[in-house]
C-alpha positions in Angstrom: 16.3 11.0 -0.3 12.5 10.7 -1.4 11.4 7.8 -3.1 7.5 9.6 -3.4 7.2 13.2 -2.9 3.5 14.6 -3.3 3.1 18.1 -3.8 0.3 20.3 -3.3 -1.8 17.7 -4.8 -6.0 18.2 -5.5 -7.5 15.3 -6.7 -11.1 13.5 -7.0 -13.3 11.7 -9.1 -15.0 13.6 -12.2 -15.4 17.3 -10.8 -15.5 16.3 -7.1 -12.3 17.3 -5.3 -11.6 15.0 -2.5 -8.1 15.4 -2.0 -7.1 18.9 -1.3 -3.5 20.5 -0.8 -1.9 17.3 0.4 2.0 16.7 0.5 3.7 13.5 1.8 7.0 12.0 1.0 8.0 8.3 1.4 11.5 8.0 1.9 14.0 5.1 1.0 13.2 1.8 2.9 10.8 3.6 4.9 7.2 2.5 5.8 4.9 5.5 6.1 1.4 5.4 7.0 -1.8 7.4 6.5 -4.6 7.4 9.0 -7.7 8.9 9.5 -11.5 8.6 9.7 -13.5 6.9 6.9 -14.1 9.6 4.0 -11.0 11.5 5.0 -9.4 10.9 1.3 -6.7 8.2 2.6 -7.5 6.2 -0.4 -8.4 8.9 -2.8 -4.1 9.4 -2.0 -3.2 6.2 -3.4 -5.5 6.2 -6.4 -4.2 9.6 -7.6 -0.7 8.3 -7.4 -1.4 5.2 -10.0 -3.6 7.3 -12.1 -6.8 5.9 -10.6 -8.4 9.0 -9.4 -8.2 12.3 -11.3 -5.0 15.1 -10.3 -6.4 18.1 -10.5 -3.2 20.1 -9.3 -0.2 19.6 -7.6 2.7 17.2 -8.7 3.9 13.6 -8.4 7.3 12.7 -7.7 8.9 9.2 -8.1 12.6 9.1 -7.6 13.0 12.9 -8.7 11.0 12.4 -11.9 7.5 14.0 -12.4 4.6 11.0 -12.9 1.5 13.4 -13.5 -0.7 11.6 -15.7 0.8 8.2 -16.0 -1.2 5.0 -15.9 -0.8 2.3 -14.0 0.7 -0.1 -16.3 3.1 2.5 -17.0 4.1 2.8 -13.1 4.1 -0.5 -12.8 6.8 -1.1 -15.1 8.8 1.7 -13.2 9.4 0.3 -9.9 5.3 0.8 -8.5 3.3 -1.6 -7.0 0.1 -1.5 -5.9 -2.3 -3.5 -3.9 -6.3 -2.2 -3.5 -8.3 -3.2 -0.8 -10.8 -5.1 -3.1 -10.5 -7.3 -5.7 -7.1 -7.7 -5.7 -6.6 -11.0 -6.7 -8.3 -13.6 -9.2 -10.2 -16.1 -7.2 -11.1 -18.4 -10.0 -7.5 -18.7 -11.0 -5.1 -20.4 -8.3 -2.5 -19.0 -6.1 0.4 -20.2 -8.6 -1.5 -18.6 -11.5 -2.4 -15.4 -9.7 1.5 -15.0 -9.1 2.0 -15.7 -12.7 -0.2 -13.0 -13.8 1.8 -10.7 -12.1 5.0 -11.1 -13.8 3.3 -10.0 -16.9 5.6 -7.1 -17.6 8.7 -9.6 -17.1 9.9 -12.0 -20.1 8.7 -15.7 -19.5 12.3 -17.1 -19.0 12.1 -15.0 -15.2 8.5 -15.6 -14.2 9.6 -19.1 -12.1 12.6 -17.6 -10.5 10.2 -14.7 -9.7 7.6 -16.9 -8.4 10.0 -19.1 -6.0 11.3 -15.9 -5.0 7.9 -14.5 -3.7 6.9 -18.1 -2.0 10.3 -17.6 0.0 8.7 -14.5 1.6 5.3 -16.3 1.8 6.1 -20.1 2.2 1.7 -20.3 3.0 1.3 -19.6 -0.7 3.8 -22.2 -1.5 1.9 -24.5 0.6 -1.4 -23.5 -1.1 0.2 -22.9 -4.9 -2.2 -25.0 -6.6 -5.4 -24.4 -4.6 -8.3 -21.2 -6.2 -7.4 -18.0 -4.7 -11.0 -17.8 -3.7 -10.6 -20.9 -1.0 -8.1 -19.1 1.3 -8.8 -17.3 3.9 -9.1 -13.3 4.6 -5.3 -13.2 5.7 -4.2 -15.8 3.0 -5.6 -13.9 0.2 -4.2 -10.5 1.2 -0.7 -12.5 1.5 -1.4 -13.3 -2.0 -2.2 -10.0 -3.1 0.7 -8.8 -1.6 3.3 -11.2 -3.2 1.3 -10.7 -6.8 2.7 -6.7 -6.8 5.8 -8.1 -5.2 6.5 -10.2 -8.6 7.5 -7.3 -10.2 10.2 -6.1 -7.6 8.6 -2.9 -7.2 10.7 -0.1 -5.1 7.3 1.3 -3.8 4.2 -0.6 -2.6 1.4 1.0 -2.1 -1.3 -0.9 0.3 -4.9 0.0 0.4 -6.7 -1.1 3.8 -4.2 -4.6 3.5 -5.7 -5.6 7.2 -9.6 -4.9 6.5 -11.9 -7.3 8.6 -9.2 -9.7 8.9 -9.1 -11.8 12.2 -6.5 -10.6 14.8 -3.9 -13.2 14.3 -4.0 -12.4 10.4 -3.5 -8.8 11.3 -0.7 -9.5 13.2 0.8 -11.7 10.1 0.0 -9.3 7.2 1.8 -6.2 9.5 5.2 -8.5 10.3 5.0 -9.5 6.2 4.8 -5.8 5.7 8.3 -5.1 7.5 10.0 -7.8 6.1 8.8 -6.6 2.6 10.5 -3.1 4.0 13.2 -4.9 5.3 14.3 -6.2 1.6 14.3 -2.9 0.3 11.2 -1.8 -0.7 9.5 1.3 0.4 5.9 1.3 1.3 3.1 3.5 1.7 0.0 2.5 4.1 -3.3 3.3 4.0 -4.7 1.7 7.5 -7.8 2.1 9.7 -6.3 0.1 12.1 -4.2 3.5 12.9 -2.7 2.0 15.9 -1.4 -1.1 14.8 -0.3 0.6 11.5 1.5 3.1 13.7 3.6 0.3 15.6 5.1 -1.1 12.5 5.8 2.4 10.9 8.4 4.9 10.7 6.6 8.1 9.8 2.3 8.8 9.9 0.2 11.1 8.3 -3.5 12.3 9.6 -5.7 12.9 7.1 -9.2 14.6 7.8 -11.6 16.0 5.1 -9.2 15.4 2.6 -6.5 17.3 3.7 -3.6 16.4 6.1 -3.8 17.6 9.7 -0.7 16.4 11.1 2.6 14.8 10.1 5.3 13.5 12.0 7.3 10.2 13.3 5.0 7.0 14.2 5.9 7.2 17.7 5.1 10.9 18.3 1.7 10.2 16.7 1.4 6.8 18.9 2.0 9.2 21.8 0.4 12.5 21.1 -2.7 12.1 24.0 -4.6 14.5 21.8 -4.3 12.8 18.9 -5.0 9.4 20.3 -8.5 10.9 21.8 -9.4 11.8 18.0 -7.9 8.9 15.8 -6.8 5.8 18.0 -10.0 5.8 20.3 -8.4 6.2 23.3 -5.8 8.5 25.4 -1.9 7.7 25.1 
């Protein structure tokens, strides 16, 4: 069963389509990723699913039911999560208060169970819990950002760019947080330059060039398809 079915979707910002006749599915406890060059509407995907980028056609799925034209608070409190590749946490507030924040669709009695919960998963933040959000490092904070959509025990995470100019050891740590997030249930949709490593940890890819997707199949097919290694991984299979 699909927890995220897109269908035929157009989308963009304003008038300018970006996104043009593109269908994915995520299924149940899977980790699907979407790769491509820079510009090729990879992000443009995740922001039309919250309601962050216009839908100009097509249809949203989420668990069977239709989710055109919902915002993001509203697919938040449905099982949603998302995590952007900027901003995404408050650095003036600490990492205990940033977690707090999230849980701000959850009654007040819940927030510290759901807080110990998500420092179980990341026992750094724990470490870190009263520290500013803007002293940790790259890897740290996209830990952080991770756990704050986590709060809400979302079904579906979707993660924009989560290993962007991080240092290799931190990519390494974000990817194995990424499967064990998967590995507790949760379903999770990838946006990643790092196509290769992305591919590694994933059970399905999509290739996305000029806003439409070029190829579709399991990670390891992609990992070893020599033509399509040449074009998106930098190098043969």
């Amino acid at each position: 069963m699909s927890i995220l079915e897109l269908k035929g979707v157009d989308s963009g910002y304003g008038k300018l389509v970006i996104v043009r006749g593109v269908e994915i599915r995520v299924g149940d406890r899977e980790v699907v990723t979407i790769i491509g060059p820079n510009g090729s509407g990879k992000s443009t995907v995740l922001k039309t699913i919250m309601g962050l980028a216009n839908l100009m056609a097509g249809e949203i799925r989420f668990k069977g039911e239709l989710i055109n034209g919902k915002r993001p608070h509203e697919l938040a409190s449905i099982g949603i999560g998302y995590v952007p590749q900027l901003d995404n946490v408050f650095t003036s507030l600490t990492v205990e208060e940033n977690l707090e924040m999230g849980c701000y669709l959850k009654p007040k009695s819940q927030v510290r169970e759901l807080v110990e919960e998500v420092y179980s998963l990341f026992p750094v933040l724990k470490e870190r819990a009263k520290e500013r959000a803007g002293n940790l490092s790259g890897g740290e904070r996209q830990m952080l950002a991770i756990a704050r959509a986590l709060v809400l025990k979302p079904k579906l995470l979707l993660l924009d760019e989560p290993t962007a100019s991080l240092a290799p050891k931190f990519v390494a740590k974000v990817l194995e947080k990424i499967v064990e997030v998967r590995d507790l249930g949760v379903s999770i949709l990838l946006v990643e330059q790092n196509a290769k490593k992305a591919l590694e940890i994933a059970d399905r890819g999509y290739v996305m060039a000029a806003g439409r997707v070029v190829y579709e199949g399991d990670a390891k097919d992609i990992l070893g398809n020599e033509e399509l290694s040449k074009m998106y991984l930098g190098k043969a299979a």
